[in-house]
Structure formats: C-alpha cells, structure tokens
C-alpha positions as CSV (number, residue, x, y, z in Angstrom):
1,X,-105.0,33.2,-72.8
2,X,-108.5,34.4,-73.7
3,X,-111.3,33.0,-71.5
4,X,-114.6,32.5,-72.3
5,X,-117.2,35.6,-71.9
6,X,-119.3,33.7,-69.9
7,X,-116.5,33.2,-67.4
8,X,-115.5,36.8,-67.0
9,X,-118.8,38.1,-66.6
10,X,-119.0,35.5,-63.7
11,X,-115.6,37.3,-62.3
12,X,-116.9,40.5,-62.9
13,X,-120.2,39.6,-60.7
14,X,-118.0,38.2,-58.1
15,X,-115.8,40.9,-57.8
16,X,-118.7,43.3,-57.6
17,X,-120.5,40.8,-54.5
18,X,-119.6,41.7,-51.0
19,X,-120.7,38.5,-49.2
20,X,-124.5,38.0,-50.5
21,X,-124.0,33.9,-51.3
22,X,-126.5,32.2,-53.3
23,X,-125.3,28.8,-52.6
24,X,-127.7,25.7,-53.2
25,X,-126.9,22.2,-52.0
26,X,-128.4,18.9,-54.3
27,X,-127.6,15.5,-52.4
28,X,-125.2,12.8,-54.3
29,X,-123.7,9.5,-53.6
30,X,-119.9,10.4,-53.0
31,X,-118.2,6.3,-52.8
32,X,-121.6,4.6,-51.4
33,X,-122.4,8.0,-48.7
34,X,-124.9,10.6,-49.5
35,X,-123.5,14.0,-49.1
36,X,-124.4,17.3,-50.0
37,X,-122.7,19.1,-52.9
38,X,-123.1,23.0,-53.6
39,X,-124.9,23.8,-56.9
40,X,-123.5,25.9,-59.0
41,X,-124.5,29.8,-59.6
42,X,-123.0,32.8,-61.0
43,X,-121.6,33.7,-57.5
44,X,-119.1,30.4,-57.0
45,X,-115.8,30.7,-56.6
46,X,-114.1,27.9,-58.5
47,X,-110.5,27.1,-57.3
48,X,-107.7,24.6,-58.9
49,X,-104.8,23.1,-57.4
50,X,-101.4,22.7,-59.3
51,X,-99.2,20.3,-56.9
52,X,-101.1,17.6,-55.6
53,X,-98.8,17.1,-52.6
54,X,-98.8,17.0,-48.5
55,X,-99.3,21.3,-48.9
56,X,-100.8,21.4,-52.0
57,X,-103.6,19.4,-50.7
58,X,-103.7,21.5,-47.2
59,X,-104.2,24.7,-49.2
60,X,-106.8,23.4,-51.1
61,X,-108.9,22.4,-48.0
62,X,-108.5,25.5,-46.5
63,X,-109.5,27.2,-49.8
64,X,-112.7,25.8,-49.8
65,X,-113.6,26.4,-45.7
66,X,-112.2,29.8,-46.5
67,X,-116.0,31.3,-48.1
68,X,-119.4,29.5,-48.0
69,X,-119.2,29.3,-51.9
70,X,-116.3,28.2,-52.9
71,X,-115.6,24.3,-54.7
72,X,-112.1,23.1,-55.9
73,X,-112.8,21.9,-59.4
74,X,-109.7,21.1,-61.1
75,X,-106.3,19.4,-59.7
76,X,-102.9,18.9,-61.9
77,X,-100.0,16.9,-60.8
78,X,-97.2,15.1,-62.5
79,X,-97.4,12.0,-60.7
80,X,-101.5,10.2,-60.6
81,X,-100.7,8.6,-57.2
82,X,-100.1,11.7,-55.4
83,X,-103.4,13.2,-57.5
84,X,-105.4,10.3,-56.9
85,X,-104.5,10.4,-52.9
86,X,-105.3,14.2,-52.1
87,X,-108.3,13.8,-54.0
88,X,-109.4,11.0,-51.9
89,X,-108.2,13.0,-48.8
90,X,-109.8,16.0,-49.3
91,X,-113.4,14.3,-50.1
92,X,-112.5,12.9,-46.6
93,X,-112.3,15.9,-45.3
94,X,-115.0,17.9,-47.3
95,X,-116.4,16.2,-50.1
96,X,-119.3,18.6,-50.7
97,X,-116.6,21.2,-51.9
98,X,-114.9,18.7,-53.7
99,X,-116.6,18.8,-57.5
100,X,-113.6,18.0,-59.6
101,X,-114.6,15.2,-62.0
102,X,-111.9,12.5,-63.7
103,X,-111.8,15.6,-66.8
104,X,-110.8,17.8,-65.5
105,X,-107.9,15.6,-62.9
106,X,-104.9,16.7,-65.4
107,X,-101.9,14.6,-65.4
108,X,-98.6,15.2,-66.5
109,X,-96.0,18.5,-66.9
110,X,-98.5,20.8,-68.8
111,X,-101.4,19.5,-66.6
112,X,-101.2,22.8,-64.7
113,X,-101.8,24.6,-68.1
114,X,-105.1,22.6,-68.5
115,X,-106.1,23.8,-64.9
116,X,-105.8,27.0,-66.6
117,X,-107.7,27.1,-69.5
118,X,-110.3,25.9,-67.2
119,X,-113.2,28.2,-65.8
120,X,-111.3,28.6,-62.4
121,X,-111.1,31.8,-60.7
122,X,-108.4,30.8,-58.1
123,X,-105.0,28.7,-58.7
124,X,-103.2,27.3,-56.6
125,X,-99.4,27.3,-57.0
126,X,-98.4,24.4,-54.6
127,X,-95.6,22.5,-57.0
128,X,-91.4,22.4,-56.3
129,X,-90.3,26.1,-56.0
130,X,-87.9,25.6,-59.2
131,X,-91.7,25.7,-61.1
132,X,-93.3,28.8,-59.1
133,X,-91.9,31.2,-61.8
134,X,-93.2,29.9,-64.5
135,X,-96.9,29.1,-63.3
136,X,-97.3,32.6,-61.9
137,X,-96.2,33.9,-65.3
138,X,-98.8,32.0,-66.9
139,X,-101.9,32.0,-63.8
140,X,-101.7,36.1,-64.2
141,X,-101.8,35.8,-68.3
142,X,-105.0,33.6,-67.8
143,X,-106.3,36.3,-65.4
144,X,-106.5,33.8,-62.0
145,X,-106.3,34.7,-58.5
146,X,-103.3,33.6,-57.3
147,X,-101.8,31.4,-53.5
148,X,-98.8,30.5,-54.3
149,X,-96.5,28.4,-51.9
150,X,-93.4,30.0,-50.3
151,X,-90.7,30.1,-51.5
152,X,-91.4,31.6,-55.2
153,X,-88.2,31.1,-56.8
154,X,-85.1,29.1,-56.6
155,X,-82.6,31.6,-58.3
156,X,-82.1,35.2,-59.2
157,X,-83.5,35.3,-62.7
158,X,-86.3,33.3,-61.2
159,X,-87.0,36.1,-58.6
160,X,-86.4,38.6,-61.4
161,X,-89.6,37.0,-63.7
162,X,-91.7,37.1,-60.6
163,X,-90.9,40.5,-59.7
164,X,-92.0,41.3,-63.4
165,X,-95.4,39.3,-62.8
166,X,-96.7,40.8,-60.0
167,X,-96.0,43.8,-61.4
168,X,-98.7,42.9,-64.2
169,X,-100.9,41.3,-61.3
170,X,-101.5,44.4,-59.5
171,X,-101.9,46.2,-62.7
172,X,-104.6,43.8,-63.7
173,X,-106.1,43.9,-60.1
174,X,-105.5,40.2,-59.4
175,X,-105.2,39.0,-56.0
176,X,-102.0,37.4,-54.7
177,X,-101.1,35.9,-51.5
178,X,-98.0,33.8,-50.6
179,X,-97.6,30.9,-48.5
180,X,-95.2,32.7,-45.7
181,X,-97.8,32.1,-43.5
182,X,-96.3,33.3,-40.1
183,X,-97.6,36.9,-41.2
184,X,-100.8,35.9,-40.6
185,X,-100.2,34.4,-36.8
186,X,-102.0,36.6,-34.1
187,X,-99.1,35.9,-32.0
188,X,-97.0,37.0,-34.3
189,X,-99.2,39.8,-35.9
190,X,-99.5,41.5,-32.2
191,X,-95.4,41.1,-31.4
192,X,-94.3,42.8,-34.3
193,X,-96.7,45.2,-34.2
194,X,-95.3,46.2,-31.1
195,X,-91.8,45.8,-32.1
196,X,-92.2,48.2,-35.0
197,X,-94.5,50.8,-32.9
198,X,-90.7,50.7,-30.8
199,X,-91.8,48.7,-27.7
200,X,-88.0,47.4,-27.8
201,X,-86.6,51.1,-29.4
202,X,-84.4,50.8,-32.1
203,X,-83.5,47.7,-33.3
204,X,-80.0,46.5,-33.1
205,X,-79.9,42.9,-34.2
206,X,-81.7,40.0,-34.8
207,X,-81.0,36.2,-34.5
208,X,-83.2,33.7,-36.0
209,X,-83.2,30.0,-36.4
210,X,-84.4,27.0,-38.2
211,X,-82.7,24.2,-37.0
212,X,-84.5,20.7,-37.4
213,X,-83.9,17.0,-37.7
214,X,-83.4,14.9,-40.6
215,X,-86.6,15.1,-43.2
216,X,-88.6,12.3,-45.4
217,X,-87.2,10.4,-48.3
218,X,-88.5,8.4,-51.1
219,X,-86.6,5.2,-51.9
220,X,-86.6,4.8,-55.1
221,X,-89.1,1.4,-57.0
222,X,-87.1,-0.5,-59.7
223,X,-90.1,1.0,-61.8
224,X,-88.9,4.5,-61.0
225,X,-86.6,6.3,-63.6
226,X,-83.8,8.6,-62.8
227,X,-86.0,11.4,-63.3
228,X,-89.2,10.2,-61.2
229,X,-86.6,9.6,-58.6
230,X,-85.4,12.8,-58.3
231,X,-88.9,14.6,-58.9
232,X,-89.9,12.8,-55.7
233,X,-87.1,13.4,-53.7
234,X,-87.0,17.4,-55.0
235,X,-86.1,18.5,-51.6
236,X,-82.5,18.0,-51.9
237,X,-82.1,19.5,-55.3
238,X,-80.8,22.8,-55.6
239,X,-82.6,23.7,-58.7
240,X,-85.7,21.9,-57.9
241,X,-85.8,23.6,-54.1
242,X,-83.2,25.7,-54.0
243,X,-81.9,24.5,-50.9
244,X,-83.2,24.6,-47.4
245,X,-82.6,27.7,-46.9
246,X,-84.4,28.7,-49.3
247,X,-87.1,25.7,-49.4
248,X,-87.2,25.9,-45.7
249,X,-85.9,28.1,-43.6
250,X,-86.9,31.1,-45.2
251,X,-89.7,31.7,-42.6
252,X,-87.3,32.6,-40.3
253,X,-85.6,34.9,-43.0
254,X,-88.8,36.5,-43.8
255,X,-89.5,36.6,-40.0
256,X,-85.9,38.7,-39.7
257,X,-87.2,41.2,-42.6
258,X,-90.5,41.6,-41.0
259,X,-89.4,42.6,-37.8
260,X,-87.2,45.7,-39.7
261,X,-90.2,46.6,-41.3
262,X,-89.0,44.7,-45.0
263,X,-86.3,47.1,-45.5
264,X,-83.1,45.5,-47.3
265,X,-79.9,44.8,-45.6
266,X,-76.7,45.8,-47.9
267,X,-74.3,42.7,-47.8
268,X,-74.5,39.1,-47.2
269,X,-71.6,36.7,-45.4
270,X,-71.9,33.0,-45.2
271,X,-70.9,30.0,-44.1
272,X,-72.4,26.4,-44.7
273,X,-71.9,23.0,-45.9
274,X,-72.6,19.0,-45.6
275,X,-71.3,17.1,-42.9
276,X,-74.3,14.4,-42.2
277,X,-75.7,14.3,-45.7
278,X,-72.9,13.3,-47.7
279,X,-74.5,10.3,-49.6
280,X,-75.6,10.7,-53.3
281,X,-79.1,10.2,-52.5
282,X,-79.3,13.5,-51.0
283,X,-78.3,15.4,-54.6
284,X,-76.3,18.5,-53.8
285,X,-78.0,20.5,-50.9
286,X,-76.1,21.6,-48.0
287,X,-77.1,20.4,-44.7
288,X,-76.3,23.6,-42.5
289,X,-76.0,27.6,-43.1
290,X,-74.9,30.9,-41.2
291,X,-75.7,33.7,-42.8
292,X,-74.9,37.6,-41.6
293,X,-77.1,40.0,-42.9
294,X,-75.8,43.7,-42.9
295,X,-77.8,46.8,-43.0
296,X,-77.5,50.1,-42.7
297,X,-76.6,51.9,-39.4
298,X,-74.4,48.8,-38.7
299,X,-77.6,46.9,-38.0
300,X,-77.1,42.7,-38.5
301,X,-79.6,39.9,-38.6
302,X,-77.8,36.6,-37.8
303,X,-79.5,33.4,-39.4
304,X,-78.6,29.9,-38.2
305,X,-80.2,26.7,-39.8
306,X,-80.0,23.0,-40.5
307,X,-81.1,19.8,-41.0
308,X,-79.1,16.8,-39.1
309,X,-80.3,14.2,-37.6
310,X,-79.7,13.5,-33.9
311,X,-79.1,17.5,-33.4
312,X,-80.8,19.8,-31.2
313,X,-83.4,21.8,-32.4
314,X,-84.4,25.6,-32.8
315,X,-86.5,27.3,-34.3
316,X,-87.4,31.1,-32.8
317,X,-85.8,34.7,-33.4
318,X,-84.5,37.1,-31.1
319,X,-84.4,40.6,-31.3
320,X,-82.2,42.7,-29.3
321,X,-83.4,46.8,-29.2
322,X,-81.7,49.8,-27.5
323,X,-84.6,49.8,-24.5
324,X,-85.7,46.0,-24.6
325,X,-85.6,42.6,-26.2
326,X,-88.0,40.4,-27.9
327,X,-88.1,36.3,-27.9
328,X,-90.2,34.7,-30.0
329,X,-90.4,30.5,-30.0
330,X,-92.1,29.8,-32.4
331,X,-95.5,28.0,-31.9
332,X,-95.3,28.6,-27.8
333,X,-93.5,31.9,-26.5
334,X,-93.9,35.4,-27.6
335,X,-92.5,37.9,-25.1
336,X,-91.5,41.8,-25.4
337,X,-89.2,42.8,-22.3
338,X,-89.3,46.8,-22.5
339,X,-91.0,49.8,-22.0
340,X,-93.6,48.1,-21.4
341,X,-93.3,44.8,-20.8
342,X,-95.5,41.7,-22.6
343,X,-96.3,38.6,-23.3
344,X,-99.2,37.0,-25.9
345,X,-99.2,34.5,-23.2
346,X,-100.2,36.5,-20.4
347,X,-103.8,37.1,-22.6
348,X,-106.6,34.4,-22.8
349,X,-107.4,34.8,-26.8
350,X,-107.4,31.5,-28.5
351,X,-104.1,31.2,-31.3
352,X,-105.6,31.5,-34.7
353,X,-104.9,28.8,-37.4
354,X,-102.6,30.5,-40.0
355,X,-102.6,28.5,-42.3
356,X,-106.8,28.6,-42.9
357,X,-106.2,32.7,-42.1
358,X,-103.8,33.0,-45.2
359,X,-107.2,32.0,-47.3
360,X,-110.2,33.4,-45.3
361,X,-107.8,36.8,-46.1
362,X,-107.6,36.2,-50.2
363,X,-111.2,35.2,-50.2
364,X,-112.7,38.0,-48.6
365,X,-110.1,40.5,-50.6
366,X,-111.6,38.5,-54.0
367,X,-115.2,39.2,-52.5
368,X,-114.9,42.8,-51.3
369,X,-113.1,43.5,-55.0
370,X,-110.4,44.8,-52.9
371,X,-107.4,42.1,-53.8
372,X,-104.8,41.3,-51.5
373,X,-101.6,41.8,-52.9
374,X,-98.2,39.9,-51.7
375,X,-95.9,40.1,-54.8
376,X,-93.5,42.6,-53.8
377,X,-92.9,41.1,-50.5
378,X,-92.7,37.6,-51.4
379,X,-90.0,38.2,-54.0
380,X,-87.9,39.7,-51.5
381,X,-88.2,37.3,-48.4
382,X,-87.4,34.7,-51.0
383,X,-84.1,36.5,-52.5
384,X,-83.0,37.1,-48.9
385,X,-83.1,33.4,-48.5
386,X,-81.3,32.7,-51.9
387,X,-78.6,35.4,-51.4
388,X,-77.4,33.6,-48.0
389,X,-77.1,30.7,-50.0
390,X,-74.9,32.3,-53.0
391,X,-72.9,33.8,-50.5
392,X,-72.4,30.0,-48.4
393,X,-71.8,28.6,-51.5
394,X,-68.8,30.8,-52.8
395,X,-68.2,32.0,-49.3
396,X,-67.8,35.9,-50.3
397,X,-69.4,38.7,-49.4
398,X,-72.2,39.6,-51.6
399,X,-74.1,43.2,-52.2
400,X,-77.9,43.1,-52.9
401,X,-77.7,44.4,-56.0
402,X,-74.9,41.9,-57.0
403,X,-77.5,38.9,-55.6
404,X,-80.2,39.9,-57.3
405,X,-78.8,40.9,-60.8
406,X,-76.9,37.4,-60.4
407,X,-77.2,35.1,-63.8
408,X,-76.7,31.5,-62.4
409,X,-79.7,29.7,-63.5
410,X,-80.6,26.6,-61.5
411,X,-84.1,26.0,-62.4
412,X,-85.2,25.3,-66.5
413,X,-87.3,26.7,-68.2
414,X,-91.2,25.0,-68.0
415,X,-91.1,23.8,-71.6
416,X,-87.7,21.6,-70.9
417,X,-89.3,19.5,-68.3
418,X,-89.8,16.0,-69.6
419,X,-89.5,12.3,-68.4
420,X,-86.1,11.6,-70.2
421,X,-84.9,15.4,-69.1
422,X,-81.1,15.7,-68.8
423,X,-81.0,18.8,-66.4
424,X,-77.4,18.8,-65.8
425,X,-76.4,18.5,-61.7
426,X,-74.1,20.9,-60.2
427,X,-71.2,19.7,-57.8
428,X,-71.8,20.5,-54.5
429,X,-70.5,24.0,-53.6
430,X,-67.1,24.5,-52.2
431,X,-66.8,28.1,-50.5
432,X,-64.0,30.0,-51.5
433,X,-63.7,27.8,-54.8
434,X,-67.3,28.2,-56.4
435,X,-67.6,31.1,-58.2
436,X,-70.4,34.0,-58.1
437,X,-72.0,34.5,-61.3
C-alpha cells in the first residue's frame, strides 16, 4: 500500500530524531471543558487503534503517555458502541492526545484497513487473536509500527503467516512489540536474569499456572444476530480465541519458555476438557488443560490451567534447579533460594507498570531509529500455547515440528468475515477420538 510522500518523509525525520520534541499545545473545547491539544509538526507520532475493546483501549492510553508527542488519531472496530465508549474513555483519561475526528472513527470489518491507509505511524493490533494474522500481514505492507496483542495466532498456519511477516518487518526495519507483557516486569526482568546467569544451576523443571474463576459474558439482545452474538462472546470460540490456553494462559507458557532462555521443548502431552462449561453458550472451549512439555536432557515444564468457577486459584511458576529453586507469584512474591539467596521483596524499588513499560520501550526504539523487534519470540510463545491445546484435544503426543507444520485451520481468512458469515463450528474435542491434522 503506497503512502503518501509527505508521510514518509515525516517517518524518515522521526526515525532520524532522538528525543528533540517540537510539540505545541492550541486550547479547544473538548464536550463543554477547555483542554489543551498538541499541534501538529513534522515530529508527531500518530498512532491507530484496531480493536476498540477493554485492551485495545488500555494500549492506546498508554501509547500516547508513552512519548511527549504522540496523538492517537484513528480508531476501527466492528461494533460502534464499543468504538464510541473507548473513545469517550480515553478523552477521560487524556483528551489532549486524543485527536481522532468522526472521519477517521472506521466502522465495520475492513475499518482496520482504513486505519491503514491513514497517515499513522503506529497500529495497534488489539482485535480477537483469530484476526492478528491477517492485520500484521497488512500493518507491515503499509509500512506501520506495529503492538500487537498476545496471543498472535489461533492456529498453525496462522503462526506460520506471522512467522513470514516479521520476517519482512525486520527486513524493512519496522518495530514490533507484542502484548506478553510480563517480559517487561522489573520483578520479573531481575528473577530471570538471575535464573539464567544460573543462580538456581541447571534447570530441571518448571511448573506454571493459570488457574482463575469463571470470566464475563455477553447475553445476547433480541437485536443481536447469531453472528454479533458470537463476535461478542469470542472468548469461548476456538477459532475466534483459540482457547484459553492459548487466549489466556499463554503468559504462563511464555513465562515457562523464558525461564529456559526460549529454547524449544521436543514433544507435547495433554490432557483437558469441560466439566463446568458444558452449556451451548460457551461455544466449544475447554474449561481446563495439563500440558507436559519435554525438552532435551529430559528437562519438562508442567503447565496447569483453568477457568471454573467456585475453584481455587493460581497463578505463579516454579522452577526447580540442581543448586536452588525459584517461586514466582505472580503480582506479589519473587524469590530465588540458591547460591545466593533472593528476593525482589527484600529491596525497596517501586514495581514498574508493565503494561505502560511495553510502550515507553517501542517508542523510544521508534525515536532512537533503533526498532524493537518481538516477532520471532512472539510466534513461538504463542505455538507453545496452541501445541498444548492440539495435543489436549486429540490426547497424543505431539513433536514440534508436527505442531507447527499442522494444517487445521480454525480461523478464516480476513476477506470471509461478514455479518451473515457461516464459519462452520467444530464439536468439542474428544481426546483420543479427535484427530491431529
């Protein structure tokens, strides 16, 4: 997609800037309050958010505290309400950042594409997983900078086309950063560092969890089609989410992967099912998973999760080395019993918010010209999470290379979602009767 000269000689400045911001403020009437909006110069970053949700909204905030010159100027989202309301929340929140004006509020399946043919220099990629392949594709042909929510696929041919795209990100020297946010925790940044400087030795196992309650749910209006309904309640459609394993509790996946410095395991054996969730309104996800992970040297990473309501909680991994442990809560305990023993507690730094360090990161990278780059490693923390759930569903053990040269294709392709779409829905799995493909 060719953008305009005048745009890319604006890129070209910014990437060439390293922090000289030439930001003006005019005063406006934003809803009956004065406030102060930034003028624009040849210097502004201008972001765009595709997924108007609950985390598509919270990214977009963060965006624009992340540099003293950025503005979010374009917003897409299939549904207006949920448009309509993080627009109104995020002038709440910082309105003189806010500078998106009712063209350029894009409604409808290809309202992302609008986003991009705009003059943006950022996207971001905050929609149902089962679309993350398909924007990336088309955000790095229009030459954007790139967040993108975790997870970034639902399926193998999905992590297949992403793998491809950041390929042509890096070679086009586009930044990319992913939404597993947990890499950029100083709790968490300070533990692993010590657990892969071998604080604990040689790494044995690892156990991780992400066991939680029951989540939200959408009941459906009389003026709601079957479509809409399911679009709104995505979260418990395999090839909108991809499960929760792969939706959710792929944090704790990606934590496991982290902690063994991202290498691969070899095989995959699962377990899983739906016990508490049995009714049709929640489409054909499994409510629980076990997953053993099996690497080389006879090394395993054990991964527990679910959501059932009235069930005890946990969400923390544990990992067990030849001269010490680690145990990590998550949000409140980070302790390395070893050589030397730890604990982020024991210091008096202040916790970081990762969530607003994820974008002061990709904004400075954007600034310095120096691009942050995520592709390789989001790909992978995602097709860990969607190989435990191939290998629940058909309860066989499954290779890595057999995972991700799979052919099942849950998600279709952008171009075949519609309102009166017929995206066929697949039983729920039965291990040992569902077939791998």
């Amino acid at each position: 997609m060719k953008k305009p000269a005048s745009s890319n000689s604006r890129r070209e400045f910014v990437k060439k800037t390293s922090g000289a911001l030439l930001a003006s403020t005019i005063s406006v009437n934003v809803f009956g309050k004065e406030v102060h909006k930034h003028r624009f110069n040849s210097d502004t970053l201008k972001v765009g958010l595709i997924g108007c949700g609950g985390r598509g909204t919270g990214a977009a905030l963060q965006a624009t505290k992340a540099d003293p010159n950025v503005v979010l100027t374009a917003m897409a989202d299939i549904f207006p309400d949920r448009l309509e309301q993080s627009y109104q929340n995020l002038l709440k929140e910082n309105a003189s950042k806010i500078q998106v004006d009712k063209d350029h509020m894009f409604i409808g399946f290809d309202g992302y594409k609008k986003v991009l043919e705009s003059d943006v220099d950022v996207v971001i990629l905050a929609t149902p997983p089962s679309f993350r392949p398909g924007h990336l594709a088309d955000s790095v042909a229009a030459g954007k900078h790139i967040f993108c929510e975790k997870p970034v696929a639902v399926d193998a041919p999905g992590i297949r086309s992403v793998l491809e795209t950041a390929k042509k990100a890096k070679e086009k020297g586009l930044a990319l950063m992913s939404g597993f946010c947990w890499r950029h925790d100083n709790p968490k940044i300070e533990t692993y560092d010590r657990i892969l400087d071998g604080a604990i030795g040689d790494v044995l196992s690892i156990y991780n969890t992400y066991n939680t309650g029951a989540l939200w749910y959408h009941e459906p209006k009389p003026e709601w089609s079957k479509v809409e309904t399911t679009l709104r309640n995505w979260l418990y459609y395999n090839w909108l989410s991809g499960d929760h394993i792969v939706e959710q509790a792929v944090h704790s996946v990606d934590l496991m992967s982290w902690a063994l410095g991202d290498v691969l395991p070899l095989t995959a054996t699962a377990t899983g099912g739906r016990q508490s969730r049995t009714e049709e309104q929640w489409g054909n996800v499994f409510d629980h998973f076990a997953v053993v992970y099996e690497y080389a040297n006879g090394v395993k990473g054990y991964h527990f999760s679910r959501q059932q309501k009235g069930c005890s909680r946990a969400y923390g991994i544990e990992i067990m080395g030849d001269k010490g442990r680690c145990d990590i809560h998550v949000g409140n305990k980070h302790k390395v019993i070893g050589k030397k023993d730890w604990s982020w507690e024991d210091k008096k730094e202040e916790r970081n918010n990762m969530y607003q360090s994820e974008h002061d990161t990709l904004f400075a990278s954007i600034r310095a010209g120096k691009p942050f780059f995520d592709g390789i490693k989001m790909a992978n923390s995602t097709m860990l999470a969607i190989w435990g759930r191939m290998a629940a569903y058909t309860g066989q053990t499954i290779s890595w290379e057999e995972a991700l040269n799979s052919e099942e294709v849950l998600a279709p392709p952008l171009d075949d979602y519609s309102w009166d779409m017929q995206w066929p829905l697949k039983e729920v799995a039965r291990p040992g009767i569902t077939k791998f493909v």
